[in-house]
VOVOLUM-941418 format. One record per residue (C-alpha): x, y, z. Coordinates in pm, whole numbers, padded with zeros to 5 digits, always signed. Layout:
N
XYZ ...
END
This chain:
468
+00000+00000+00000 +00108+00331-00092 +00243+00561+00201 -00054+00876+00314 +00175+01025+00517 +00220+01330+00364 -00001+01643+00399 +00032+01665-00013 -00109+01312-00045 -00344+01356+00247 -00522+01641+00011 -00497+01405-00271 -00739+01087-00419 -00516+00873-00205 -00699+00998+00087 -00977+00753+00005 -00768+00450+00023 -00858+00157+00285 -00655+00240+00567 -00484-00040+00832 -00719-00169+01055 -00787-00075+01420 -00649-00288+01678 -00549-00566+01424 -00894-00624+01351 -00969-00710+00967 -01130-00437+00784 -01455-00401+00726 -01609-00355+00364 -01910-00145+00446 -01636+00098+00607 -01425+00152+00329 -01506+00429+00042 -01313+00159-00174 -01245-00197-00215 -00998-00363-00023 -00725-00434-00280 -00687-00053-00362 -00361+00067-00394 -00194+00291-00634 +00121+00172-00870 +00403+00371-00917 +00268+00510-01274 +00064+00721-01013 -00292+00484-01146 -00508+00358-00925 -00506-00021-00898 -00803-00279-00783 -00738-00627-00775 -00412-00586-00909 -00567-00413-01230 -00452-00061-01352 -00780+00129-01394 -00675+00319-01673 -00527-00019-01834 -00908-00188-01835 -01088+00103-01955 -00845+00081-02238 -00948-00302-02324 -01295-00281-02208 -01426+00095-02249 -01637+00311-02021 -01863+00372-01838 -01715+00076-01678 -01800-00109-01329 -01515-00300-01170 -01565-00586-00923 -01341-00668-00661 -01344-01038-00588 -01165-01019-00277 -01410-00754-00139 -01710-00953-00223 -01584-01220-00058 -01441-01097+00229 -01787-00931+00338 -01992-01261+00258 -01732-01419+00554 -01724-01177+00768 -02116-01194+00802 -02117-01581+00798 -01849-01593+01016 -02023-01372+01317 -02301-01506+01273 -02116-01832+01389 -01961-01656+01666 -02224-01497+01788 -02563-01684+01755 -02572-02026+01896 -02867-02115+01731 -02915-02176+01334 -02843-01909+01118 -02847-01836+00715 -02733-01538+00595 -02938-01455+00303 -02779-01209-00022 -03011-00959-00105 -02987-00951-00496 -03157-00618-00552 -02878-00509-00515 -02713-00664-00766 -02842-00977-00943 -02604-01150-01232 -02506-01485-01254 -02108-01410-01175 -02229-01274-00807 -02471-01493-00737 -02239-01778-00758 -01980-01626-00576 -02205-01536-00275 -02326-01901-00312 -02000-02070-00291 -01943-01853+00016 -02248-02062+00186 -02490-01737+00141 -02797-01822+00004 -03006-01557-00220 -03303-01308-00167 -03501-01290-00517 -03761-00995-00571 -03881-01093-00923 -03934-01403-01130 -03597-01258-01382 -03416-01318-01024 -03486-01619-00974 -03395-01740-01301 -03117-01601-01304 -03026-01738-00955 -03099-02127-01045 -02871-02068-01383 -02644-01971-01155 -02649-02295-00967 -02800-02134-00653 -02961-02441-00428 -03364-02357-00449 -03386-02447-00072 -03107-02124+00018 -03327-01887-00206 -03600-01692-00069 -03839-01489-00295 -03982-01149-00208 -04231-00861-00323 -04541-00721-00299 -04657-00799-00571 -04626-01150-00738 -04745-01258-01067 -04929-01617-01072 -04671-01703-01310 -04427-01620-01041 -04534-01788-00785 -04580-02098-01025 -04239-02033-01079 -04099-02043-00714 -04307-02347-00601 -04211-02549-00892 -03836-02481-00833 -03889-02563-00448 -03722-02229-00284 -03882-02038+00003 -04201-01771-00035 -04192-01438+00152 -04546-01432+00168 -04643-01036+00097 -05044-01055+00133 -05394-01206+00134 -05356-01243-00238 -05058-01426-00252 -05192-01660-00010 -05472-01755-00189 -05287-01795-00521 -05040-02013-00302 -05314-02210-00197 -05451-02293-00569 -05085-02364-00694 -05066-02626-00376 -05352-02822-00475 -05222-03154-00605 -04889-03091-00457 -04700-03402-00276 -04608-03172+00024 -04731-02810+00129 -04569-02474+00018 -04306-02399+00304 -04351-01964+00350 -04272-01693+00589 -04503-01379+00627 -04315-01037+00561 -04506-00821+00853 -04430-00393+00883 -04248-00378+01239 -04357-00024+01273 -03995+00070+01344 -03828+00387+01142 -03493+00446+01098 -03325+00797+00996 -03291+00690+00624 -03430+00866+00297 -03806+00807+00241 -03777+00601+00007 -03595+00306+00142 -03791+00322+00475 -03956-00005+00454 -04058-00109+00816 -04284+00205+00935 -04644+00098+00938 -04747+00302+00634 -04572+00109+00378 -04656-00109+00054 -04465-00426+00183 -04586-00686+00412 -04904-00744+00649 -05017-00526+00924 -04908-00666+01229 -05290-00596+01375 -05400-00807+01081 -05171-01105+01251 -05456-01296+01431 -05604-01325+01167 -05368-01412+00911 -05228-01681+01156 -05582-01816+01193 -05654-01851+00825 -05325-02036+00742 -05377-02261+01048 -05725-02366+00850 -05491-02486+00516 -05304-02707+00552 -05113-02681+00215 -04914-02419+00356 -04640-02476+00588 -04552-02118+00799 -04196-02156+00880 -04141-01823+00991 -04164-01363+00999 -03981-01177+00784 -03905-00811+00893 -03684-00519+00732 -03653-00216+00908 -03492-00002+00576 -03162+00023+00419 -02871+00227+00468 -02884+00216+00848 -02638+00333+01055 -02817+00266+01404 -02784-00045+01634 -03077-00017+01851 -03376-00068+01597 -03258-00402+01550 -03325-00480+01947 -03692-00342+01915 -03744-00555+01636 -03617-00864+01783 -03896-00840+02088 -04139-00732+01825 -04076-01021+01641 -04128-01248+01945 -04476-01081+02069 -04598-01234+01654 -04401-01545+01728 -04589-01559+02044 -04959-01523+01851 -04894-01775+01627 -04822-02047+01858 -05157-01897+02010 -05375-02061+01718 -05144-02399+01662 -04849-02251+01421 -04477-02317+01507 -04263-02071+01441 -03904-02191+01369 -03756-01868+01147 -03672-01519+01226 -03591-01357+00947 -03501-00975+01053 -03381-00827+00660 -03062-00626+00636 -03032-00274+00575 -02625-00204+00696 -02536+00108+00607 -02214+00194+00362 -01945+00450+00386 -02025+00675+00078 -01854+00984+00207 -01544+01043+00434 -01835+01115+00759 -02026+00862+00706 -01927+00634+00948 -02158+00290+00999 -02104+00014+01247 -01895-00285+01108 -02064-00619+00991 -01958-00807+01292 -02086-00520+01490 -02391-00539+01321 -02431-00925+01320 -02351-00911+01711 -02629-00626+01824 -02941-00872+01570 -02793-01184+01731 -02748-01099+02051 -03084-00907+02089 -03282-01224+01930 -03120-01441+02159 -03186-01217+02463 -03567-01184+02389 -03582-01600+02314 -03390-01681+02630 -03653-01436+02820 -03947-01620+02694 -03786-01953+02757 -03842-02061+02403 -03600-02261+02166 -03404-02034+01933 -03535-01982+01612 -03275-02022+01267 -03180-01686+01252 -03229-01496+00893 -03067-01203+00755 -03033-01032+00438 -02760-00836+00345 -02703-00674-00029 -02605-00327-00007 -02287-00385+00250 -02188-00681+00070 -02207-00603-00282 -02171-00191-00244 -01811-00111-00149 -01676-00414-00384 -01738-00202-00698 -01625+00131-00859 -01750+00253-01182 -01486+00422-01395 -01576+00716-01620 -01382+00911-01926 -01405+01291-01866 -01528+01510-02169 -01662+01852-02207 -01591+02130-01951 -01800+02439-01923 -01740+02734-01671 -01996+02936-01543 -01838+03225-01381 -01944+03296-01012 -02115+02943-00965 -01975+02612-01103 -01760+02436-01339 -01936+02147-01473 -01742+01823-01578 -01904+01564-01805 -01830+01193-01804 -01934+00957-02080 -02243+00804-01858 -02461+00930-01567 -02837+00874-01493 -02848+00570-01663 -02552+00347-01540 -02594+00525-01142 -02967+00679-01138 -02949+00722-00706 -02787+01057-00712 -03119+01142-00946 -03365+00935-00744 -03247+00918-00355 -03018+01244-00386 -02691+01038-00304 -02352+01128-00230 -02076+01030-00375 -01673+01024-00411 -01447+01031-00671 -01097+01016-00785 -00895+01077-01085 -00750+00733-01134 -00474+00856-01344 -00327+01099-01151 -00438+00956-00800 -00121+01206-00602 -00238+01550-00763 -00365+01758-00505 -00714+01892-00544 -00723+02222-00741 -01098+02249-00797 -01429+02198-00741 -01609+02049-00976 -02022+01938-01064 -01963+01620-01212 -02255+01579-01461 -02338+01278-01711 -02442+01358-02045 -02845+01271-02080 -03038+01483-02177 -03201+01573-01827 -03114+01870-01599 -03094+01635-01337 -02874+01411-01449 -02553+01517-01192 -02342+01265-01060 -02146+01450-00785 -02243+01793-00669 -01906+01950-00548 -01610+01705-00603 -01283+01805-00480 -01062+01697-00800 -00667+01803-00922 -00689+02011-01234 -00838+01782-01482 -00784+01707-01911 -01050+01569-02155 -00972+01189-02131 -00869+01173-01772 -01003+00858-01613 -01284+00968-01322 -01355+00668-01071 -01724+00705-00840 -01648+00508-00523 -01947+00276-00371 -02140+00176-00667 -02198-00216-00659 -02524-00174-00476 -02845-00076-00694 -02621+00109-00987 -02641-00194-01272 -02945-00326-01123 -03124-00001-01176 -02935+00040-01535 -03113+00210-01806 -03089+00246-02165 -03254+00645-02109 -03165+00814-02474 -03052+00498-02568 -02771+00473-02439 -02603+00139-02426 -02566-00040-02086 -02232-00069-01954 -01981-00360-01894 -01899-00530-01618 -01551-00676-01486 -01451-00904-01186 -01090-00825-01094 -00887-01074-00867 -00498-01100-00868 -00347-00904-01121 -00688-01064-01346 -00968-00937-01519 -01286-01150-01660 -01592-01031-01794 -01892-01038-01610 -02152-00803-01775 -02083-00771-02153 -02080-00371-02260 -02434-00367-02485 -02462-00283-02830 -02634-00059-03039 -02795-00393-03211 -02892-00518-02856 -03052-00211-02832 -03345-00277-03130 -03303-00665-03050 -03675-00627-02938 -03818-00345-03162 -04081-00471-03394 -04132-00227-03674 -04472-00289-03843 -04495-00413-04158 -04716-00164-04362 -04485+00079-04212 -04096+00100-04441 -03798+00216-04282 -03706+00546-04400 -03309+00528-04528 
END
């Protein structure tokens, strides 16, 4: 690792790099603004698995997202591995693939014993092709398609049950079936979090999951079928969380439901409680490790279990955005430059809204470097804006970048989570590639699209010629 000792490179993009641990410990992912392998060679480029930056968007263009294996990895054991240490009971941890579903990562986080949280029926699929086991997937949303469901109970992985409607589908789809539909009921906790609106997911005035008043009677009406086999709640308090102590509410609120259910006959043997770690996007952001996190959900379910003198349930969690997020960068080529005197400068990269459309939708904050000249001290501050044809289409508000040239190479820090899985092809532009780096390698993971790909689907009617 390159030296930061200096106040020069203090003020420069190597301020961002992951820094020795504290008191030995192993770094945590979610606490880094890059991946773990960062470093920066002595042609003054950034580096990520061994790969020069500048040297793959060379071979494989830009925009550009860049993987780091050992990241990945590293957070899918870190969670696994506190979950061991700290919950005697059975656990799973679970990866939440909204956050980034492709084959490459979901059979990564599956070989790392992780199974996989689907949201859509393109999920799943892509999951099984990936090899995924059916029984270590779990699929979610509010609303699913008959086909869907179809879908899931044919392949044999696990329902998050989202409403009435999906039980009575699920009821249908059982009939015939050699053994009933194993589910767990996603309920609203009523517990908010300080997050942005829109990824506040357990306050009682939200689209996912049953109203925990409408419990009795939920309870009661799968107790009457017996071709559905309640195996456990399913909770999620919101994403991007930095706090410890909604996850100890939860776990008693979780045992007052498990407690009802047993009321009318049903054992409950899973507690799922969702994910929702927060990420360090910025250098103040500063969330609680994964272990830290895994500790404070296992320790409060066991507390409130060991109160009530029940067994302890198999303990669920789903991760995505602190095990996916800080793995990935997305590298950018700089273009046009235009001053307006008094205000801003605005700096244009060759993407934007639709390869990262957060800064657009949740107003987030992000970092960047210029990966080929990572000691330059930072002259300016620049708007970093992508080039759609929207107003709103800004990438970085106020970057703190070394004088810059058409061509440079600009690196966004923190984008695995929710930037390719919320990709667009807005003024048809093509959707970008992909790369999993790993000692001093480089594979493909996401080929770059075409212009081809792009009318693949198109249908132009036949009483209608093409004008040429």
């Amino acid at each position: 690792m390159v030296s930061t000792h200096s106040r020069h490179l203090e003020q420069s993009g190597r301020q961002y790099l992951p820094q020795p641990p504290r008191d030995g410990d192993e770094r945590s992912p979610n606490q880094e603004l890059l991946p773990l392998t960062t470093q920066v060679n002595q042609q003054d480029c950034l580096e990520i698995g061994g790969c020069d930056v500048t040297e793959l968007v060379k071979t494989y263009g830009s925009p550009l997202y860049i993987l780091d294996e050992v990241t990945l990895r590293t957070a899918c054991r870190q969670y696994r591995e506190a979950m061991h240490a700290y919950y005697s009971g059975e656990s799973q941890v679970i990866y939440a693939s909204k956050a980034w579903n492709c084959l490459a990562i979901c059979a990564i986080v599956a070989s790392e014993g992780l199974g996989v949280d689907v949201a859509s029926g393109g999920e799943l699929y892509t999951a099984l092709k990936a090899g995924v086991s059916p029984d270590r997937i779990y699929f979610h949303g509010n609303n699913k398609s008959y086909a869907e469901l179809k879908m899931a109970v044919e392949a044999g992985c696990q329902i998050v049950v989202d409403n009435y409607l999906e039980l009575q589908t699920l009821t249908q789809l059982s009939e015939g079936a050699a053994a009933p539909v194993s589910i767990l009921l996603r309920v609203t906790p009523g517990i908010e979090c300080h997050t942005h609106d829109y990824i506040r997911t357990g306050q009682i005035d939200s689209k996912f999951g049953f109203d925990p008043n409408q419990l009795e009677t939920v309870f009661r009406w799968i107790a009457d079928h017996d071709c559905l086999n309640c195996m456990g709640l399913h909770a999620h308090i919101g994403s991007q969380i930095f706090e410890l102590n909604p996850h100890r509410d939860l776990a008693n609120v979780m045992l007052d439901w498990t407690r009802k259910a047993s009321d009318v006959g049903l054992s409950i043997t899973q507690i799922n409680v969702g994910g929702g770690l927060g990420i360090r996007y910025t250098e103040s952001d500063d969330p609680p490790s994964i272990t830290e996190w895994v500790k404070q959900v296992a320790e409060a379910v066991t507390t409130a279990w060991n109160a009530a003198q029940l067994p302890l349930p198999k303990l669920l969690c789903e991760p995505g955005r602190s095990i996916v997020g800080p793995a990935c960068v997305t590298a950018y080529t700089l273009g046009s430059r235009k001053e307006v005197p008094g205000l801003r400068t605005y700096l244009a990269v060759d993407g934007g809204m639709s390869d990262n459309a957060r800064p657009i939708t949740y107003q987030s904050v992000y970092r960047a470097v210029i990966a080929n000249r990572m000691s330059a001290p930072p002259t300016q501050t620049a708007t970093i804006a992508g080039k759609h044809c929207e107003s709103g289409d800004i990438l970085i508000q106020s970057a703190q970048l070394p004088a810059t040239e058409p061509g440079d190479i600009l690196v966004v820090m923190g984008t695995g989570a929710y930037n390719y899985s919320m990709a667009s092809n807005y003024n048809r532009l093509t959707r970008s590639a992909a790369v999993l780096v790993n000692s001093q390698t480089a594979e493909l993971i996401v080929q770059r699209e075409t212009y081809e790909d792009l009318i693949r689907c198109d249908r132009l009617p036949s009483r209608i010629a093409p004008t040429l």
